[in-house]
C-alpha positions in Angstrom: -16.9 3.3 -10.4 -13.5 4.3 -8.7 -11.6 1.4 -6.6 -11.0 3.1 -3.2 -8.6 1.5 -0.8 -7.5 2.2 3.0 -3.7 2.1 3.4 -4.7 2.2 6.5 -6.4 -1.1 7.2 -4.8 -3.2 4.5 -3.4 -5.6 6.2 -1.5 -7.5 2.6 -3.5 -10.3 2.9 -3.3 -10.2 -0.7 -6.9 -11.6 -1.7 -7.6 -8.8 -3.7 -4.8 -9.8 -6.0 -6.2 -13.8 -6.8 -9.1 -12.0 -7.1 -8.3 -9.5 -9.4 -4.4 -9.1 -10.9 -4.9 -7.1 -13.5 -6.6 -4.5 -10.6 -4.1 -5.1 -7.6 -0.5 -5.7 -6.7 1.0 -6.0 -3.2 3.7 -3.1 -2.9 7.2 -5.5 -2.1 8.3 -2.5 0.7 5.4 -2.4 2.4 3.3 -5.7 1.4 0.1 -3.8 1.4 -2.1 -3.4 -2.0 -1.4 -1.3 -4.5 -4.7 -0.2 -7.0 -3.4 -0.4 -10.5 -6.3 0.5 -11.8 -8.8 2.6 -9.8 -11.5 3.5 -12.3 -12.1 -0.2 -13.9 -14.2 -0.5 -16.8 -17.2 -2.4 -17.5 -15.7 -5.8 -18.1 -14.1 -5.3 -15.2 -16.6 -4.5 -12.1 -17.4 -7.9 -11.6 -13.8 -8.9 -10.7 -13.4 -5.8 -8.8 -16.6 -6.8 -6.4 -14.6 -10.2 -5.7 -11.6 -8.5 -5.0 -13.9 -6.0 -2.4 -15.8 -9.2 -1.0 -12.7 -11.1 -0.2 -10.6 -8.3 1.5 -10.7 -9.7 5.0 -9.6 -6.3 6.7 -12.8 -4.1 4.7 -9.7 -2.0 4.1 -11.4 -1.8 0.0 -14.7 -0.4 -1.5 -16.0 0.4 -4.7 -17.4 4.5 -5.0 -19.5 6.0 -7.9 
């Protein structure tokens, strides 16, 4: 699984942080996500899918 996000429609809400820190950070120029990891492992698909399902501006998605 690859983490794809929109720079796009990121609006920096930051949920996708919460849910997943060791995934996410918020860039500090812009306040929009940044992927710091975007080909999570096993253990961490579940925590991914939270971070996807709490982005309020769909600006992330999970892609095989």
């Amino acid at each position: 699984m690859r983490i794809h996000l929109n720079l796009e429609e990121c609006l920096g809400y930051g949920n996708c942080v919460v849910e997943a820190p060791d995934l996410f950070d918020l860039d500090e120029d812009t306040n929009k996500a940044i992927v710091l990891i975007e080909n999570p492992d096993d253990g961490q698909l579940e925590e991914a899918r939270a971070a996807v399902r709490s982005c309020p501006a769909a600006a992330l998605r999970l892609e095989r």
